[in-house]
N, C-alpha and C positions, 0 to 999 in steps of 0.2 A: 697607199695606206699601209703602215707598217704593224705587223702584229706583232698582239700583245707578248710583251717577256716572259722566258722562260721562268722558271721557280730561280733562284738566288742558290749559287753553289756555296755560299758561305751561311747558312741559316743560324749558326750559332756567334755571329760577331757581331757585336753593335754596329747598327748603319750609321754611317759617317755622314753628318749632319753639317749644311750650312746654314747659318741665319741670315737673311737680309732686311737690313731694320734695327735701330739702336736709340728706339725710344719706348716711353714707358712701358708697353704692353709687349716687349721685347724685351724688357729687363727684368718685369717683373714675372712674368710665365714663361715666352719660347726660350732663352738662353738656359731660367735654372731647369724647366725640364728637361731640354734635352741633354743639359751635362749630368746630370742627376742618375743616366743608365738606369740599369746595365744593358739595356737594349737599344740603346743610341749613344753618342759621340757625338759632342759639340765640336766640331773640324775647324769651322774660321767663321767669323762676321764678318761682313761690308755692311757701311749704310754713306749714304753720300757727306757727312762727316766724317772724318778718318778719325778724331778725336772722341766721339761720341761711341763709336764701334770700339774702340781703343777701351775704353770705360768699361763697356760691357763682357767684353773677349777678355780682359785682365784679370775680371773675378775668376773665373773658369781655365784660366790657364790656356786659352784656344788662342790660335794669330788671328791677325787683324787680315783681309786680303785690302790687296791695292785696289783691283775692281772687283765687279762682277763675274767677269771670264775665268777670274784666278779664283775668286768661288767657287766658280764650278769645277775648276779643277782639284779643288781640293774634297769635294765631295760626290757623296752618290745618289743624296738625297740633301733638298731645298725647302728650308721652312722661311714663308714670310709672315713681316710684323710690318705690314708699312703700310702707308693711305690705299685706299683703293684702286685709283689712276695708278700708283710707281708699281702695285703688283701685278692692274693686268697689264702693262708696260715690258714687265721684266719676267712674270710664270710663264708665258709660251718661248720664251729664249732658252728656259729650264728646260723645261718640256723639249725643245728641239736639241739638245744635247744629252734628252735619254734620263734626265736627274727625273725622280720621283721630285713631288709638289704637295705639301705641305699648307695649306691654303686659307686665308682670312675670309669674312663673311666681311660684305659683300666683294664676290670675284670685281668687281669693276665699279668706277662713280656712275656707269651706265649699263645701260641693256647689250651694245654693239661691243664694249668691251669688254665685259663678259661672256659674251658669247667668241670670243677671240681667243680667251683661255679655256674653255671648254672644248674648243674646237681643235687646240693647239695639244690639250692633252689626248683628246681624242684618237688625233692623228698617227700621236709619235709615239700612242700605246703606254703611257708612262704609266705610273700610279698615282692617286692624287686621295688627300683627306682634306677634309673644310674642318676649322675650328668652332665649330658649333660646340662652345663649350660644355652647357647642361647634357647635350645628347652622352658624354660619358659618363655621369651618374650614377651611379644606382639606382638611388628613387626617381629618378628621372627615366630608367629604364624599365623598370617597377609598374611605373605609371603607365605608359605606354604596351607594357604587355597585358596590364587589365585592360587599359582602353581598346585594345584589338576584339575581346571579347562581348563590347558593348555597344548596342545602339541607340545613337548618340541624333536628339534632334536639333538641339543648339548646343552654344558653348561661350562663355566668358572668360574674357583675358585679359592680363594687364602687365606692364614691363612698365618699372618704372623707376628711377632715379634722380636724382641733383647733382650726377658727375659732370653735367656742363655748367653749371652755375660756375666755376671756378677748379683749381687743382690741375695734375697733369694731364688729366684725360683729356681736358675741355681742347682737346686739337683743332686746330684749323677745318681739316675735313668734315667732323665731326658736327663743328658750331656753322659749319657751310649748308649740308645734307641735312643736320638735325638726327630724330628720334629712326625715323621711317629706314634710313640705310643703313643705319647703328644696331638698333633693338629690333624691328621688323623680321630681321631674316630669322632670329630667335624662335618670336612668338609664331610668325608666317610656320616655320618650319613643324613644330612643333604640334600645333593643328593641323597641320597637313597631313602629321601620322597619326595623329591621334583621333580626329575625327574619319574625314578621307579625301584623297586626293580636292585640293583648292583649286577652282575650274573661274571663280572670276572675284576681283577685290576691289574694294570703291573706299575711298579715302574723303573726310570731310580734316579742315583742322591745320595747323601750321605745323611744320614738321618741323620747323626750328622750339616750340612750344608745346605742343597738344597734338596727337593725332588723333582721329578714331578708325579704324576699320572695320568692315563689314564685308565680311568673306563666304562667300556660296561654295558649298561642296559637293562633288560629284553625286552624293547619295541624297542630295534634298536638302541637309542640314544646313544651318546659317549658322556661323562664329563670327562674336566682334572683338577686336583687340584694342586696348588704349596701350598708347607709347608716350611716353615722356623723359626727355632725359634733365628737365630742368623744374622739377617739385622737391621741394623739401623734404626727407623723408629719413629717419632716423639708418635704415638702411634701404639697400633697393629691393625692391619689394614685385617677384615674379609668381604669377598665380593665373591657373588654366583650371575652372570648370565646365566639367562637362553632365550634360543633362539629357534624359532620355526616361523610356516607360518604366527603365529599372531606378536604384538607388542615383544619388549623382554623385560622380566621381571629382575629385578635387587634389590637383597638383598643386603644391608651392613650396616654395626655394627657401622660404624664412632659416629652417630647422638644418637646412643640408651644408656641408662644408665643403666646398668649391676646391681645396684642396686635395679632392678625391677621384678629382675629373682627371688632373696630371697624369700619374703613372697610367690609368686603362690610355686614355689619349695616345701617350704614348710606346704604349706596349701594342694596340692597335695598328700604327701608324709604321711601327720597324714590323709587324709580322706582314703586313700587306707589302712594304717592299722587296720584303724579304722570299713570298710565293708570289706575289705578280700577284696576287688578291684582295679587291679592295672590299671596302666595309660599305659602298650605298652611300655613305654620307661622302659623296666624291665633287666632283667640279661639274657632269652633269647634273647632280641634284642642287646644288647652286645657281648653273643655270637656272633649274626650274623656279627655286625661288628668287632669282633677279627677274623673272619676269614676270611674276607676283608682284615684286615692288614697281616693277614698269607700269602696271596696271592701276596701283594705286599713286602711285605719283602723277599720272593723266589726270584723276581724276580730284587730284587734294588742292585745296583752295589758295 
């Protein structure tokens, strides 16, 4: 077992950042954030198109690498944008050459691969963030330091969209897995701190269409979450209340501009490389919620 890193003798240089991944959700967030600074450096993209990575590395003025290995050579630190399988496939190769890890929700299409990359950053001591987008918010922050101070006997939720109906999102992976390993790790998450620790979750519903969940929390409390990624909906429409002896407390994304998650993300993500100190929102806590979704996927129809 090798321990964790010392603090970064360089604290004041942007960490030199690789992308792997050169499709939508890599074009549209990881590449302009991370060239964006001053606290990061876009260093090189691979995706297994050379020409696709070529696309994206041109705006930002970053090379292209031939492979993988020459990514890592080129960096100190690994951000992925790719299906679930090719990340946890390729984050413990990161991990085992020392590169901090950068990391998508869900770590794996499964529980075993998951637990591969948690284990693999584990080991080799690295640093790791999950792109749990909302958790850098503000109101999203807001919400959850009221809700610390509340006792909470249920709770309603819902994540919901029409980005599979059609458009770039609708990926293969995506329109495979459905709502449950797409939207799930969001809402999972997100209850998880805001109520308390989620101890077991039971799924009714098609994860390609509808899901329901109904989640039991360590303190007694019960939350249910709907997911959908394929309703209608003028936008996507995220909203967590929560209910108890006092007032109820009420999250939702309508009003917030997602634009504002970028730079904390990112200013987060170089200061933890940069002292060996991560933020809790890491590849263990991914872990824990893939195994959330393991629970509910046993039991979805």
């Amino acid at each position: 077992m090798s321990t964790a890193p010392l603090p970064d003798s360089r604290p004041h240089e942007p960490v030199r950042v690789g992308l792997v991944g050169a499709g939508p959700w890599a074009r549209a967030m990881h590449a302009r954030m991370l060239a964006a600074g001053p606290e990061t450096s876009l260093t090189a993209v691979w995706a297994r198109r050379p020409e696709a990575a070529a696309e994206v590395a041109d705006a930002y003025g970053a090379p292209v690498a031939a492979s993988f290995d020459e990514l890592l050579d080129r960096c100190e630190a690994v951000a992925f944008a790719v299906p679930p399988a090719v990340q946890a496939a390729l984050a413990p190769r990161a991990a085992a050459a020392g590169r901090a890890v950068l990391l998508e929700k869900p770590l794996g299409a499964g529980l075993d691969e998951a637990r591969a990359v948690a284990d693999a950053v584990a080991e080799h001591g690295v640093v790791s963030q999950l792109v749990l987008t909302k958790r850098y918010h503000p109101a999203t922050r807001a919400f959850l330091a009221e809700a610390a101070g509340r006792e909470v006997t249920g709770a309603r939720s819902c994540y919901l969209h029409g980005a599979f109906l059609g458009g770039e999102f609708a990926t293969s992976w995506r329109l495979e897995h459905g709502a449950l390993l797409d939207l799930g790790p969001h809402l999972l998450d997100l209850l998880d701190t805001a109520v308390a620790p989620i101890v077991s979750v039971r799924a009714t519903g098609d994860p390609r269409r509808w899901t329901e969940l109904t989640c039991e929390h360590e303190n007694g409390a019960v939350s249910q979450a709907s997911l959908s990624g394929c309703v209608r909906l003028p936008q996507a429409r995220t909203r967590i209340e929560l209910f108890g002896p006092g007032e109820e407390l009420v999250y939702d994304t309508a009003g917030i501009d997602h634009e504002e998650c970028w730079p904390v993300l990112r200013r987060e993500f170089a200061h933890a490389v940069r002292t060996g100190k991560g933020t809790g929102i890491d590849a263990a806590h991914g872990l824990h919620i893939q195994e959330l979704l393991e629970m509910a996927a046993r039991t979805a129809g």
